[in-house]
C-alpha positions in Angstrom: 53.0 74.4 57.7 50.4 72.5 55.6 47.2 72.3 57.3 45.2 68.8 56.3 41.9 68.5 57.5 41.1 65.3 58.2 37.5 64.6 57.9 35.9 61.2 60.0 32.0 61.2 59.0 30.5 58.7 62.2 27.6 56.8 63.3 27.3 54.2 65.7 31.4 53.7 65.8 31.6 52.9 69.7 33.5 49.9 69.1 35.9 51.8 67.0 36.3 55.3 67.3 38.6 55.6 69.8 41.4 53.6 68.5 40.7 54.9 65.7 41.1 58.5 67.1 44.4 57.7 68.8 46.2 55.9 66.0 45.4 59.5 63.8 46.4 61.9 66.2 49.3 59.5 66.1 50.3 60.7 62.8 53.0 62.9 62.6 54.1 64.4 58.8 57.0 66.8 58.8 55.4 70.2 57.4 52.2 69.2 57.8 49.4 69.9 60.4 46.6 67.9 60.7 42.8 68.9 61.7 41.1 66.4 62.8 37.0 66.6 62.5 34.5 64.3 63.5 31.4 64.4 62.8 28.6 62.3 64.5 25.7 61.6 62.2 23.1 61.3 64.7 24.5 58.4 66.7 22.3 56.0 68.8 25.0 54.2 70.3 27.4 55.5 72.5 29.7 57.5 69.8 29.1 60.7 71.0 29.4 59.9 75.2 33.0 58.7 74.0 33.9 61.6 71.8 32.6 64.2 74.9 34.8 62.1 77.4 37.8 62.3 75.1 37.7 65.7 73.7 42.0 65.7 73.2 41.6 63.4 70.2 39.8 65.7 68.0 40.1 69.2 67.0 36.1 70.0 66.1 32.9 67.5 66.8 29.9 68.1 64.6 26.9 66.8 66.2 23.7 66.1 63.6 20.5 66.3 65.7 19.6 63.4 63.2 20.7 60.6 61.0 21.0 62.2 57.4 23.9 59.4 56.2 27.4 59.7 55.1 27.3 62.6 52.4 25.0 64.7 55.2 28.0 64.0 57.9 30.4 64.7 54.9 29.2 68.1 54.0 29.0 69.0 57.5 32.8 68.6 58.0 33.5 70.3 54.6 31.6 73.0 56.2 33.6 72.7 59.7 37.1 72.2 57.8 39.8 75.1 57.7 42.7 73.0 56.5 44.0 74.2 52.8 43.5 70.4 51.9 40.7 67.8 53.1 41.3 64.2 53.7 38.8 61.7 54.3 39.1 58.6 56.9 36.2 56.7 57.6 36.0 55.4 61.2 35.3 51.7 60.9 39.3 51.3 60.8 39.0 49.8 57.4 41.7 52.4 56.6 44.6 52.6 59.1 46.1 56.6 59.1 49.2 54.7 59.1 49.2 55.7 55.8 48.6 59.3 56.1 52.4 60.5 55.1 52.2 57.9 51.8 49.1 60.3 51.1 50.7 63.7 51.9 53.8 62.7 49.5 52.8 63.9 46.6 51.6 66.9 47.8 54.9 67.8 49.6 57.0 66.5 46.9 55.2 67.9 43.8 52.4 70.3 44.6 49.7 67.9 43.8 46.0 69.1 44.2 44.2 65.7 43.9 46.1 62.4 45.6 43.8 58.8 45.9 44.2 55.9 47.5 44.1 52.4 46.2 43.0 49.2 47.6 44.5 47.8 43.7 47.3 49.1 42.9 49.9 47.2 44.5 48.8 46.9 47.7 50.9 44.6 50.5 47.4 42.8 50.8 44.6 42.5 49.5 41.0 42.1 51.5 38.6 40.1 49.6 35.5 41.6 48.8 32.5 40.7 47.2 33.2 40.2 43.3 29.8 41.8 42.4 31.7 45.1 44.3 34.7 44.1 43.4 33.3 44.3 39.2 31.3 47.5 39.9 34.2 49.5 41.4 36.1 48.9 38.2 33.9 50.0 35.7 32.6 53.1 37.5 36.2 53.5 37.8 36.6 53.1 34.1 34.3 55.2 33.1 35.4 57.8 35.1 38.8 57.2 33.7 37.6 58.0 30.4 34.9 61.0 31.1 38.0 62.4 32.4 41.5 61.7 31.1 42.7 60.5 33.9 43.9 57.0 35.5 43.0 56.5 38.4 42.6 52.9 40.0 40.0 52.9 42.8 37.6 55.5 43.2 35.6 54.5 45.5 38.8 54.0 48.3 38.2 56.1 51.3 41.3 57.8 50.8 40.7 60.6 48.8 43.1 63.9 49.5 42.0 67.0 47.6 42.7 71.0 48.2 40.0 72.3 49.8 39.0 75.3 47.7 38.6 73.0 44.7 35.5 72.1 45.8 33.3 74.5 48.0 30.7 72.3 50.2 27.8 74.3 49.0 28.0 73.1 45.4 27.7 70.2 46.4 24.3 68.0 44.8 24.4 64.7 45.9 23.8 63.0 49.6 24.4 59.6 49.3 27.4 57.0 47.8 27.7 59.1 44.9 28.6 62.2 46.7 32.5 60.6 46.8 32.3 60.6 43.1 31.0 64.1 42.7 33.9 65.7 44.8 36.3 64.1 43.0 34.6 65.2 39.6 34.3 68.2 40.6 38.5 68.2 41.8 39.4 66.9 38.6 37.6 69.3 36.2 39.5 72.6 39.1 42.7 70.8 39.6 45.9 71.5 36.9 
């Protein structure tokens, strides 16, 4: 049995994190068992009421005494996460885990290390964005592209799948939107 760990970095997701819990623990993948961690990030809301009340729909909550932002709740989970591969969903349901077994293909299939999403390449739909965002995603993608021999489309997606012991949590630099960038640098350069 594979064992995923699904990471879910959350604050303030009252409106959302229960569906969004239910539709991944929904997920089934032959050969492959899924982790599930949330982590609140110091939620003023509700979130964490929810999560308590509702403890079947997670494997592990990490609770930060204090707002420290995404890469913060990120690390934590890394931290938390015993699956041999880490996959991360965000909790705004921007991402449905509808998509989970599309993700865990290439892994299954071929023994890949490193597997993103896209929100270009091919998608059924597209969700417009704003073309500032939209311009930037691209060339950061680009030049990542090119720093690394590789070709991938959207770097930036939530959706990025990656065996765990290519990147151990306390190497880890960066806190804020960059952090997504670093793990998959640092993935790339230990990956075949």
């Amino acid at each position: 049995m594979l064992r995923t760990s699904i990471i879910i970095p959350a604050y303030n997701e009252e409106a959302t994190i229960l569906e969004l819990l239910r539709e991944v623990r929904a997920q089934s993948v032959e050969g492959v068992e899924f982790e599930v961690v949330v982590i609140d990030d110091g939620s003023k809301d509700r979130t964490v009421a929810l999560l308590e009340e509702n403890p079947t729909l997670y494997d592990k909550l990490v609770k930060q005494p204090k707002n420290g932002g995404k890469g913060a709740a990120v690390l934590a989970g890394l931290r938390a996460a015993t699956g041999q591969y880490i996959l991360f969903q965000d909790a705004d349901l921007e991402y449905s885990p509808s998509h989970y077994e599309a993700l865990m293909f290439p892994v299954k299939a071929f023994g890949a290390e490193i597997v993103m999403g896209s929100r270009f390449s091919g998608p059924k739909y597209t969700r417009v964005q704003y073309f500032s965002h939209k311009v930037g995603n691209r060339f950061i993608t680009l030049i990542f592209n090119i720093l690394f021999n590789t070709t991938f489309t959207d770097i930036y997606t939530c959706y990025l799948l990656y065996r765990r012991d290519l990147v151990p949590p306390d190497e880890l630099v960066s806190f804020g939107w960059e952090q997504h960038g670093e793990i998959l640098c640092r993935a790339v350069r230990r990956g075949r």
